[in-house]
C-alpha positions in Angstrom: 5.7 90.8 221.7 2.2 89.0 221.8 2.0 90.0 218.0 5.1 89.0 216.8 5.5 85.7 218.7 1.6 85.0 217.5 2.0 85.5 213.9 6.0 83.7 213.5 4.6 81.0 215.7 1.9 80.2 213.7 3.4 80.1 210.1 6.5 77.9 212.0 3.8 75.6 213.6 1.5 75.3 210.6 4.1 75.2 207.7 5.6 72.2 209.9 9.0 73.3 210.8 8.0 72.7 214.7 6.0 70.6 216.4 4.9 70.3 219.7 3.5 66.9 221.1 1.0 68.1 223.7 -1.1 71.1 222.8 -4.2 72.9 224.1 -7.0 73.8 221.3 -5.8 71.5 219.0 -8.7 71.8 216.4 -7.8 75.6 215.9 -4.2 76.1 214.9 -0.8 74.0 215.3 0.4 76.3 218.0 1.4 76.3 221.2 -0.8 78.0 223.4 0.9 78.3 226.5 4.1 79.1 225.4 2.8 82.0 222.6 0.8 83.4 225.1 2.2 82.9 228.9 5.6 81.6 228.7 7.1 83.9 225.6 5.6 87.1 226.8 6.9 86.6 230.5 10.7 86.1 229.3 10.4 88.6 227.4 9.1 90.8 230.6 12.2 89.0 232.6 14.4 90.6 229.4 13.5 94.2 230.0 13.6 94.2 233.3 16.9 92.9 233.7 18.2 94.6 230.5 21.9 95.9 231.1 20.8 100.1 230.4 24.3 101.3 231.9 26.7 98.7 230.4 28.6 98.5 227.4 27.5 97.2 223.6 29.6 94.6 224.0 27.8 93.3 227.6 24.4 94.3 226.1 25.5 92.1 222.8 26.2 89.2 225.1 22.9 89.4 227.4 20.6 89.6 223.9 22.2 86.6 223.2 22.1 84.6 226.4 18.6 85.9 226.5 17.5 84.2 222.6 19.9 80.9 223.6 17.2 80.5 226.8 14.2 80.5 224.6 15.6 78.7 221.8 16.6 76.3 224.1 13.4 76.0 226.6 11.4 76.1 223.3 13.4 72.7 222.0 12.8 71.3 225.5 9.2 71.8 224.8 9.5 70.4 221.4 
């Protein structure tokens, strides 16, 4: 998940479409450091443990998208 939140973070971050007012290292990248690398990867650890194995589609449906509307929205908080 490191990878993938890396590499979409920094396009979003350098192409502008987010920006985040206090940043560590900011002579390297536009990124946010703490999120891309502590906060992202530990939801997403929070995800798989509590992912719903014995449930049905629809249950599993509804938890992948209470999951995304977290970090979308703890991301925007950040913002």
């Amino acid at each position: 998940m490191q990878t993938l939140t890396w590499f979409w973070g920094l396009i979003v971050a350098e192409k502008g479409l987010i920006k985040y007012p206090v940043r560590f290292l900011k002579k390297s990248n536009k990124s946010n450091f703490s999120f891309e690398y502590f906060i992202f990867p530990a939801l997403c650890s929070i995800f798989n443990i509590f992912y719903p194995k014995s449930e049905n589609k629809f249950f599993k449906l509804l938890y992948y998208i209470m999951h995304s509307g977290i970090i979308t929205d703890f991301e925007v908080m950040m913002e």
